[in-house]
C-alpha positions in Angstrom: 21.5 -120.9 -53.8 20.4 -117.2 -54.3 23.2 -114.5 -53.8 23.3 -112.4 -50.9 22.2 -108.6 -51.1 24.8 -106.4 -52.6 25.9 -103.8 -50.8 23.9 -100.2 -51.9 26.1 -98.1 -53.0 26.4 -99.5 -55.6 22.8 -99.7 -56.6 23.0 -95.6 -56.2 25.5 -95.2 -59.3 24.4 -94.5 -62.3 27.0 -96.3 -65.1 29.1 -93.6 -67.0 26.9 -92.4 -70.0 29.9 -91.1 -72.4 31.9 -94.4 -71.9 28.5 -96.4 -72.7 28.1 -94.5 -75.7 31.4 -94.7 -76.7 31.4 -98.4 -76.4 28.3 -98.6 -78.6 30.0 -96.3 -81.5 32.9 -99.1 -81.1 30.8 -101.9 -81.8 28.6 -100.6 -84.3 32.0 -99.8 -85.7 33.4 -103.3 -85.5 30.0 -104.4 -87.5 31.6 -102.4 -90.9 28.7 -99.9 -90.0 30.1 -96.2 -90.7 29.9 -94.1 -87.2 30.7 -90.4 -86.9 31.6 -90.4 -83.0 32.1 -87.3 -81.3 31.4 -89.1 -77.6 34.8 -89.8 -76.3 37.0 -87.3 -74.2 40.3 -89.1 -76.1 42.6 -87.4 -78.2 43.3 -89.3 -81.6 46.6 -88.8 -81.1 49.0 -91.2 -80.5 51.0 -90.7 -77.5 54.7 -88.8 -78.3 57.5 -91.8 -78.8 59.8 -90.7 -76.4 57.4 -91.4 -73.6 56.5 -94.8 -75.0 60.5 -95.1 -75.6 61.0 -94.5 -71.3 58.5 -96.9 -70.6 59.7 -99.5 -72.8 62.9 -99.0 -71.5 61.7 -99.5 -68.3 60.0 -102.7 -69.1 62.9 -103.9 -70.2 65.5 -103.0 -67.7 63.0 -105.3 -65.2 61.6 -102.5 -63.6 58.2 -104.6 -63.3 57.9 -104.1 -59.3 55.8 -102.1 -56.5 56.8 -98.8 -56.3 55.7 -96.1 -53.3 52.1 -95.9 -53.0 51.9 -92.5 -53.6 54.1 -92.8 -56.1 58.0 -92.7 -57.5 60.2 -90.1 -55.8 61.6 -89.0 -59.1 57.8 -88.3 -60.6 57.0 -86.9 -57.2 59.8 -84.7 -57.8 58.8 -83.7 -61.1 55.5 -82.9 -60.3 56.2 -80.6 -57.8 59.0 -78.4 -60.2 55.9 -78.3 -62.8 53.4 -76.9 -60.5 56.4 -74.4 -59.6 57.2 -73.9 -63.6 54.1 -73.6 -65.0 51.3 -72.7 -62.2 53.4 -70.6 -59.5 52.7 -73.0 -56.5 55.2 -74.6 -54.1 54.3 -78.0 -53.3 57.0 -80.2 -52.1 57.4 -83.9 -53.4 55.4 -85.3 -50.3 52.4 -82.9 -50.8 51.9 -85.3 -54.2 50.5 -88.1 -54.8 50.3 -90.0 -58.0 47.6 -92.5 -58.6 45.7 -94.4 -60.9 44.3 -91.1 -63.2 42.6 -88.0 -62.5 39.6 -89.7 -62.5 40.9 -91.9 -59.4 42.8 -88.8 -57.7 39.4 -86.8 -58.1 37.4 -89.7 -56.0 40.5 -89.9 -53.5 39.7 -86.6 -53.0 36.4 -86.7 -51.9 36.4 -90.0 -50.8 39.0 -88.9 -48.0 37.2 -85.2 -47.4 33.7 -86.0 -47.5 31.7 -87.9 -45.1 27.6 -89.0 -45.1 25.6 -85.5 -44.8 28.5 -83.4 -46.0 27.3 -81.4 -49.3 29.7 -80.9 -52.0 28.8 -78.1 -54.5 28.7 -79.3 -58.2 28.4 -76.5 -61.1 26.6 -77.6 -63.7 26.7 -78.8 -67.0 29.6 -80.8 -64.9 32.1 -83.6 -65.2 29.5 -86.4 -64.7 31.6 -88.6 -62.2 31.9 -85.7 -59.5 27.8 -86.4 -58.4 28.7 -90.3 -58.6 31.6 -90.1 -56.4 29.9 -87.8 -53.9 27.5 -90.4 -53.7 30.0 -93.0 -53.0 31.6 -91.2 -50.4 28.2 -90.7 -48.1 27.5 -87.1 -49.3 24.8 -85.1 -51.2 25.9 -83.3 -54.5 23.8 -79.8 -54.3 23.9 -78.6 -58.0 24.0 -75.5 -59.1 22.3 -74.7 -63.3 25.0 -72.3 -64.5 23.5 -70.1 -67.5 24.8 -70.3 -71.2 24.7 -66.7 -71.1 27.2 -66.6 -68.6 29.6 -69.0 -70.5 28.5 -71.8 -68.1 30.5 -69.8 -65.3 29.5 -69.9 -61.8 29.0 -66.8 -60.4 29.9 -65.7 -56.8 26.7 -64.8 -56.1 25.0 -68.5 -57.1 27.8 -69.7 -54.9 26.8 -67.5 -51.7 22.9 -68.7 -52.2 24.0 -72.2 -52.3 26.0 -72.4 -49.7 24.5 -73.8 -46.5 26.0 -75.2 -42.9 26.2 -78.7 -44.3 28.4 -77.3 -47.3 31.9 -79.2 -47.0 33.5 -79.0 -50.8 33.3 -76.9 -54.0 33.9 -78.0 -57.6 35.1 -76.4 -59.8 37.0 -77.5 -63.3 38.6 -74.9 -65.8 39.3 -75.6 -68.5 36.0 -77.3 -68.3 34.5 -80.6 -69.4 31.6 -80.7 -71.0 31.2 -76.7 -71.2 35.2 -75.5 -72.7 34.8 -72.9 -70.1 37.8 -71.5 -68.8 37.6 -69.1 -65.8 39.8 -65.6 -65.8 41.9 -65.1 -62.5 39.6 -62.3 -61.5 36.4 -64.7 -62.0 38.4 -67.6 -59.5 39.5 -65.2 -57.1 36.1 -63.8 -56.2 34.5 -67.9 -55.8 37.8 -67.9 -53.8 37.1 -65.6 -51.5 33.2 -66.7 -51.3 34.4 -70.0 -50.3 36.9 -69.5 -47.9 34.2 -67.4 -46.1 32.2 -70.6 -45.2 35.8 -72.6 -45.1 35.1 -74.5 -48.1 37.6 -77.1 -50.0 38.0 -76.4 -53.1 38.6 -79.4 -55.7 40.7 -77.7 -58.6 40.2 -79.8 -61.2 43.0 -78.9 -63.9 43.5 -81.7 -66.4 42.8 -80.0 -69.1 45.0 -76.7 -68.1 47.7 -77.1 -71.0 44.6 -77.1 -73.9 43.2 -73.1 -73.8 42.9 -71.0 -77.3 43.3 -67.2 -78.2 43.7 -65.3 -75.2 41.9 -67.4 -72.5 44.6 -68.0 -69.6 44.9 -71.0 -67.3 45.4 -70.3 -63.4 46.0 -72.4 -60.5 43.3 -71.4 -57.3 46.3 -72.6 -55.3 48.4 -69.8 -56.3 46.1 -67.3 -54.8 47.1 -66.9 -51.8 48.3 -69.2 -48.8 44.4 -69.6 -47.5 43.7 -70.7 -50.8 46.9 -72.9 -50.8 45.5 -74.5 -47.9 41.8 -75.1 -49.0 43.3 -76.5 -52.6 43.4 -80.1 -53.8 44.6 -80.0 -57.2 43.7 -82.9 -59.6 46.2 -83.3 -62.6 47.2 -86.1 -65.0 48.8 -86.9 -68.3 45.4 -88.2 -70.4 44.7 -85.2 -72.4 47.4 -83.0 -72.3 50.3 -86.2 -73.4 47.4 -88.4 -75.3 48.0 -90.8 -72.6 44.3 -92.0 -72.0 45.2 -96.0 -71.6 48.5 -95.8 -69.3 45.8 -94.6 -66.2 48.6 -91.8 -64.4 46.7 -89.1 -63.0 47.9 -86.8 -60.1 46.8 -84.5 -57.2 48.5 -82.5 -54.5 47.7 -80.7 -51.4 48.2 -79.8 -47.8 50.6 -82.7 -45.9 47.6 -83.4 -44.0 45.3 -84.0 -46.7 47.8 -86.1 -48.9 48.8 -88.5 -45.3 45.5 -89.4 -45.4 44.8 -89.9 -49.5 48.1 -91.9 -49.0 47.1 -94.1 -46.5 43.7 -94.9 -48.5 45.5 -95.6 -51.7 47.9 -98.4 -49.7 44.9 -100.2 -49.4 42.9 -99.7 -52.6 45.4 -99.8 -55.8 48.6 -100.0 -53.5 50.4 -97.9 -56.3 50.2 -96.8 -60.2 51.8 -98.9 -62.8 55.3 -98.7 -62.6 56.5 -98.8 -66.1 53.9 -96.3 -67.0 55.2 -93.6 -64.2 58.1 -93.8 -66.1 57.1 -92.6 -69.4 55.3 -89.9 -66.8 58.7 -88.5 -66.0 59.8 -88.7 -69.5 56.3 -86.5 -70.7 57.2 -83.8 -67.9 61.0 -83.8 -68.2 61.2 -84.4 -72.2 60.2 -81.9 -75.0 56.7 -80.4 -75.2 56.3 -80.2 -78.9 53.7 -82.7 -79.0 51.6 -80.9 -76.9 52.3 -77.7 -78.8 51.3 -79.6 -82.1 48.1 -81.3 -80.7 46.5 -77.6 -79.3 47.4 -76.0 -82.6 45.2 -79.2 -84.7 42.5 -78.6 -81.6 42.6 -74.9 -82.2 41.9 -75.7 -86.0 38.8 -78.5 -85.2 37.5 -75.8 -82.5 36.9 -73.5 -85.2 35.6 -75.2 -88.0 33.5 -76.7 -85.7 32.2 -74.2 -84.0 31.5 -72.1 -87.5 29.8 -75.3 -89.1 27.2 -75.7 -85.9 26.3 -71.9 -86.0 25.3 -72.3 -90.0 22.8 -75.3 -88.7 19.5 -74.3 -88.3 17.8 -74.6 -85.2 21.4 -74.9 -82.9 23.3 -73.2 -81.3 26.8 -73.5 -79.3 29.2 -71.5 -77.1 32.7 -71.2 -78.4 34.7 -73.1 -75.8 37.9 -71.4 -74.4 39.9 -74.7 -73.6 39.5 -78.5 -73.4 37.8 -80.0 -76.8 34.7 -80.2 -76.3 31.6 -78.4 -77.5 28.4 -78.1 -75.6 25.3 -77.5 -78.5 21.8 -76.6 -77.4 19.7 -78.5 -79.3 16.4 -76.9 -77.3 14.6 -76.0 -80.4 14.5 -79.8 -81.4 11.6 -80.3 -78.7 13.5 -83.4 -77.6 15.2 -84.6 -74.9 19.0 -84.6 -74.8 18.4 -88.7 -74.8 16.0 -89.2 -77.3 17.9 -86.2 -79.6 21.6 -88.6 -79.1 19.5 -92.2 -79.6 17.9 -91.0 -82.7 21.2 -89.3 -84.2 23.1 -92.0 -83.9 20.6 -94.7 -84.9 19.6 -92.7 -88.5 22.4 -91.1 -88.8 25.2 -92.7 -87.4 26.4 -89.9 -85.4 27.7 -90.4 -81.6 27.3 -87.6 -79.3 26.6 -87.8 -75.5 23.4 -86.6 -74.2 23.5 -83.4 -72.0 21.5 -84.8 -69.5 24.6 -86.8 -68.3 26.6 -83.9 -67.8 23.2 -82.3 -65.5 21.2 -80.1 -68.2 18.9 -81.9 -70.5 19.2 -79.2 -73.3 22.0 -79.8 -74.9 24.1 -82.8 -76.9 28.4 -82.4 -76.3 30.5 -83.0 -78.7 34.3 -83.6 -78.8 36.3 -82.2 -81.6 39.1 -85.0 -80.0 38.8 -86.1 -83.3 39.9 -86.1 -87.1 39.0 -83.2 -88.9 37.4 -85.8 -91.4 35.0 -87.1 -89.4 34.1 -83.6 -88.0 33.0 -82.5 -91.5 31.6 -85.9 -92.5 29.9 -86.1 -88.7 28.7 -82.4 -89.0 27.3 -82.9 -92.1 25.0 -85.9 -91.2 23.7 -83.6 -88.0 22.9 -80.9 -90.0 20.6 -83.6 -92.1 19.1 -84.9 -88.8 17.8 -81.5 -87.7 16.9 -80.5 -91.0 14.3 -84.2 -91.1 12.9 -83.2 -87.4 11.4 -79.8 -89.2 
């Protein structure tokens, strides 16, 4: 007997280029050969005891059960005094919803806003899930090339051109992933204000908001004003900033409105997050931030050498990211594709990166400095003999 046709949304996807890389480096690894991987978005710390402690704890008390869908009322509660701590916006406990990672709050998001026509404007180099779950949810991804020279910021005015009457959603993440962009308040308000001209959502993708460097500043569109409040869903989680990439707790909040509905989806899909895990969640907000502290300072450090060692490399060339860890590198001079450049790298010389391409601009490689400064040198080393043998 054959199997029946699958349903095509599926067949639309394509698979998630860093995690396939990343899963290559791993088993190239676990075959005693010596990889350099810069692919994976994944801090290599581990994550602070006393949030393994509180989860522990809870595993042992029993606490094994269903909680809320949208999530414990004490994490709920937490989540709403940090967003009025740290980014100046009043959300109340029911405006949040906890879920199954940022990635999965970022596709309830425009799973519950979009619908088949609607666009949903995508900067690029971008986060490459966002086009994948447009597609999902029925819409169109319209994409617009943001310019190295411009820090890979989008600019009000590339926003106004782009928008069009089937415009729905914009995108927009800062601190950035794959670019390290981080956007000043004055740079946000004015895509505000373009946006809320054509009455635009605005996805404000913030997980990497605790990890900026030197004077670059992190600030919440929300905060703006209370049309912006309105237009706001806010994506959070605890992956990057508490080295929690495994326990899968992301976060988002918004309008009641808009959070009814994402909680009535989520009863349905993943019914709620792990429960021990949203435990240690409380403990990361409500316990000491030192480890955070200590894991920007070691990023600052890898940032920097970094960024010094790629500028000394003939023939690329890299913007100095303002947060996150990653590092775009234009590798345009090579004459090769962002593909072909990664394949080739990491077949002679054992060096993982993920191909730009993925992240929507086919001239440059990304790097993430989420790694030891050992392999940084050792990994930056062996690039700089790649290029050197394409001459």
């Amino acid at each position: 007997m054959s199997i029946p046709d699958l349903a095509n949304r599926g067949k639309i996807l394509s698979p998630s280029m860093t995690l396939a890389i990343d899963s290559k480096a791993k088993a190239m690894k676990a075959e005693g050969i010596d990889v350099c991987s810069f692919s994976a978005g994944e801090p290599d710390f581990d994550t602070p005891p006393h949030i393994k402690e509180a989860a522990a704890e809870a595993l042992k008390s029993g606490f094994t059960k269903y909680t809320p869908s949208s999530g414990l009322p004490e994490l709920r509660q937490a989540i709403a005094e940090k967003f009025k701590a740290d980014n100046g916006v009043d959300y109340k406990p029911s405006q949040v919803i906890v879920s199954s990672g940022a990635k999965h709050s970022c596709f309830n998001a425009i799973f519950a806003a979009i619908q088949e026509g609607d666009e949903v404007i995508i900067p690029a180099p971008y986060w490459l899930s966002y086009p994948e779950m447009v597609k999902l949810a029925g819409g169109e991804a319209y994409i617009i090339q943001t310019k190295e020279e411009n820090g890979f910021k989008l600019t009000p005015d590339e926003l106004r051109e782009a928008i069009s009457p089937k415009s729905k959603m914009l995108v927009l993440n800062t601190p950035g992933n794959p670019t390290g962009a981080v956007y000043t308040r004055d740079e946000l308000e004015q895509l505000v204000e373009v946006a809320l001209e054509d009455d635009l959502l605005i996805l404000s993708d913030e997980i990497y908001e605790k990890l900026v460097y030197d004077d670059a500043k992190h600030h919440s569109i929300a905060s703006f004003s209370r049309e912006a409040y309105e237009h706001t869903i806010t994506i959070n989680g605890f992956s990057k900033s508490y080295a929690m990439t495994g326990w899968r707790l992301g976060y988002m909040a918004a309008s009641e409105t808009i959070t009814k509905t994402i909680d009535a989806m989520q009863s349905h899909m993943t019914s709620n997050a792990t429960s021990f895990a949203q435990k240690g969640a409380i403990a990361a907000l409500r316990g000491p931030q030192t480890a955070v502290e200590e894991m920007l300072a070691e990023f600052k450090k890898r940032r920097h050498y970094m960024f010094e060692r790629i500028s000394a490399i003939e023939g690329l060339t890299a913007v100095k990211p303002e947060g996150a860890f990653y590092m775009l590198v234009n590798i345009s001079k090579s004459g090769l594709t962002s593909t072909d450049f990664a394949t080739r790298l990491l077949e002679k010389a054992k060096v993982a990166t993920v191909p730009g391409i993925a992240f929507g601009d086919d001239k440059y490689i990304r790097l993430s400095y989420a790694t030891s400064m050992e392999i940084i040198g050792d990994g930056l080393e062996r690039l700089d003999e790649f290029v050197q043998g394409l001459k």
